[in-house]
MIDOSE-1310 file (N, C-alpha, C; in nm, 2 decimals, decimal comma, always signed):
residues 62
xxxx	+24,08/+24,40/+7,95/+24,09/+24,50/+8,05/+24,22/+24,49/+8,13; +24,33/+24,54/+8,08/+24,44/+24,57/+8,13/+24,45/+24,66/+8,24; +24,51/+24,60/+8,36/+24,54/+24,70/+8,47/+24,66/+24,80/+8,44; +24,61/+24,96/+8,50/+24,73/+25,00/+8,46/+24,87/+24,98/+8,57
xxxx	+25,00/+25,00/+8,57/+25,07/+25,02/+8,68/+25,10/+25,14/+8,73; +25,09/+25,20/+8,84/+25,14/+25,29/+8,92/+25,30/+25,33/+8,87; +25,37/+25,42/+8,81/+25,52/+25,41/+8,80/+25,54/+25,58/+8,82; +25,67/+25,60/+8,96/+25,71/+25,74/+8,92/+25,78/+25,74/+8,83
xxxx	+25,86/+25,86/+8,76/+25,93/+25,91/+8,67/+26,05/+25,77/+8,64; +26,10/+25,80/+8,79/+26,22/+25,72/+8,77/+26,24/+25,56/+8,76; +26,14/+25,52/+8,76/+26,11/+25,36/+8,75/+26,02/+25,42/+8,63; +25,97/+25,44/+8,56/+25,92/+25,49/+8,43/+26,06/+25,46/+8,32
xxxx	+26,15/+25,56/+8,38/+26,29/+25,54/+8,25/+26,38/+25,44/+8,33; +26,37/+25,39/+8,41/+26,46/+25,24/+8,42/+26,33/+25,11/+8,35; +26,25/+25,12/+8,37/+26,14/+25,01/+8,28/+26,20/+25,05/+8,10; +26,17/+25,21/+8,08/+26,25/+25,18/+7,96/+26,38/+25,17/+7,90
xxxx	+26,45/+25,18/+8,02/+26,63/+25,13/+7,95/+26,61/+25,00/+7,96; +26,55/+24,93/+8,04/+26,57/+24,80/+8,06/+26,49/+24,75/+7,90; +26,39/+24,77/+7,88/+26,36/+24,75/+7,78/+26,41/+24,78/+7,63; +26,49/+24,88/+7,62/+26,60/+24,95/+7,52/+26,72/+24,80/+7,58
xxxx	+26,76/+24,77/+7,67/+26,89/+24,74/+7,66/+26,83/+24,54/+7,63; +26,75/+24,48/+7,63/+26,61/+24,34/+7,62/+26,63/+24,34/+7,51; +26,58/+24,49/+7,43/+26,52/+24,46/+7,23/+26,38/+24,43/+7,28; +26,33/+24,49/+7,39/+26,12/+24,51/+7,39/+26,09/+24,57/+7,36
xxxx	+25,97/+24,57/+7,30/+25,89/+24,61/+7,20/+25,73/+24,60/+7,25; +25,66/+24,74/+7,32/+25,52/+24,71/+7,30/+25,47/+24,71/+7,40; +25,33/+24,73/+7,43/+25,24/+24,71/+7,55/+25,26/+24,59/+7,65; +25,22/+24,48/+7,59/+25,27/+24,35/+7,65/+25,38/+24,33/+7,77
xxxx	+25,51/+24,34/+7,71/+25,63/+24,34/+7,73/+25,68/+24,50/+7,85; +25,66/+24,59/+7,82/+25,65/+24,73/+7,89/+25,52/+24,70/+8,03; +25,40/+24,63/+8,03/+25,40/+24,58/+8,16/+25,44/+24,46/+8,20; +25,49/+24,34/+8,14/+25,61/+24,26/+8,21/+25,68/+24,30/+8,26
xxxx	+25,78/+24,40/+8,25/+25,90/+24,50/+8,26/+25,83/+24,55/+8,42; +25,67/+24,62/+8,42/+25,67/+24,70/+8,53/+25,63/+24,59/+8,62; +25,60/+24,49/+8,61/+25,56/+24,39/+8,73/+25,66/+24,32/+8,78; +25,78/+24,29/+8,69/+25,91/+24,24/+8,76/+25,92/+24,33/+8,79
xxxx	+25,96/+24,44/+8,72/+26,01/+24,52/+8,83/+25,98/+24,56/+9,00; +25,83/+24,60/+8,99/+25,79/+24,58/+9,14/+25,79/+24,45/+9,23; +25,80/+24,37/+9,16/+25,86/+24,26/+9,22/+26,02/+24,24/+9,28; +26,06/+24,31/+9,20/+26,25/+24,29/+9,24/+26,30/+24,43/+9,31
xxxx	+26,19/+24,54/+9,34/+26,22/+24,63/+9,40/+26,25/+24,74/+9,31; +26,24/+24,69/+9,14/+26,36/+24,77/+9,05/+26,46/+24,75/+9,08; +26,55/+24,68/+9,13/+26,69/+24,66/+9,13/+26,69/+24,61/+8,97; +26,75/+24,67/+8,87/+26,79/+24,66/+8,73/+26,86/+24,50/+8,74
xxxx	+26,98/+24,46/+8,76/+27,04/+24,39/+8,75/+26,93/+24,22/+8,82; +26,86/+24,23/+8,95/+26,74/+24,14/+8,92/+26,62/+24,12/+8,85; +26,59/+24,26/+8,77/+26,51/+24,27/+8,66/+26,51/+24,23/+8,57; +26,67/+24,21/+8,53/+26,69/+24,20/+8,38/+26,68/+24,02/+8,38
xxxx	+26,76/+23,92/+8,53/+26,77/+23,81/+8,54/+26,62/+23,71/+8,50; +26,48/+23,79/+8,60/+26,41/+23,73/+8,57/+26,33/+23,77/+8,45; +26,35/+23,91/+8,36/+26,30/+23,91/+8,24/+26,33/+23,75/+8,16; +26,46/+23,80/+8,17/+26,54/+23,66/+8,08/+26,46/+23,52/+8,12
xxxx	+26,45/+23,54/+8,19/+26,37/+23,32/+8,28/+26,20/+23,40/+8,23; +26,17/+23,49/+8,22/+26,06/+23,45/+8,18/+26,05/+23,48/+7,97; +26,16/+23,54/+7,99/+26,08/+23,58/+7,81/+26,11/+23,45/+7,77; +26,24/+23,34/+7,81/+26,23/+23,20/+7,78/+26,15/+23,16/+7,81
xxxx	+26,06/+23,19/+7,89/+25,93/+23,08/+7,90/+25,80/+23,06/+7,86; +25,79/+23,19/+7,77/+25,64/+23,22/+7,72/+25,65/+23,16/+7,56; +25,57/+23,13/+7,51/+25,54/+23,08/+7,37/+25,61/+23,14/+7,27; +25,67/+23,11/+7,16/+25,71/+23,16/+7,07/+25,62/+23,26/+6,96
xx	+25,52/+23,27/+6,95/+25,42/+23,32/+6,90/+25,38/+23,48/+6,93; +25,42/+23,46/+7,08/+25,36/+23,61/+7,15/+25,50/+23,74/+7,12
């Protein structure tokens, strides 16, 4: 039971460039994307920092 997120338009296509510019792929990843993001305000450039600290930190598998 996945929560969904809240996104206007415009945080909608910055979640997916950021994800276009990553190489994400998928449900999973597409709400990582929207939770950092509301976390970092969407500011892109802190978005991208802690994608990176976390896609290194999750299991190789996923």
């Amino acid at each position: 039971m996945s929560k969904k997120i809240e996104l206007n338009e415009e945080q909608e296509l910055l979640v997916k460039e950021v994800m276009e510019e990553l190489g994400l792929k998928g449900g999973k990843d597409k709400r990582l994307v929207s939770i950092i993001g509301k976390r970092t305000n969407f500011d892109k450039r802190k978005m991208i920092v802690a994608l990176k600290r976390a896609i290194i930190g999750r299991p190789a598998n996923e």
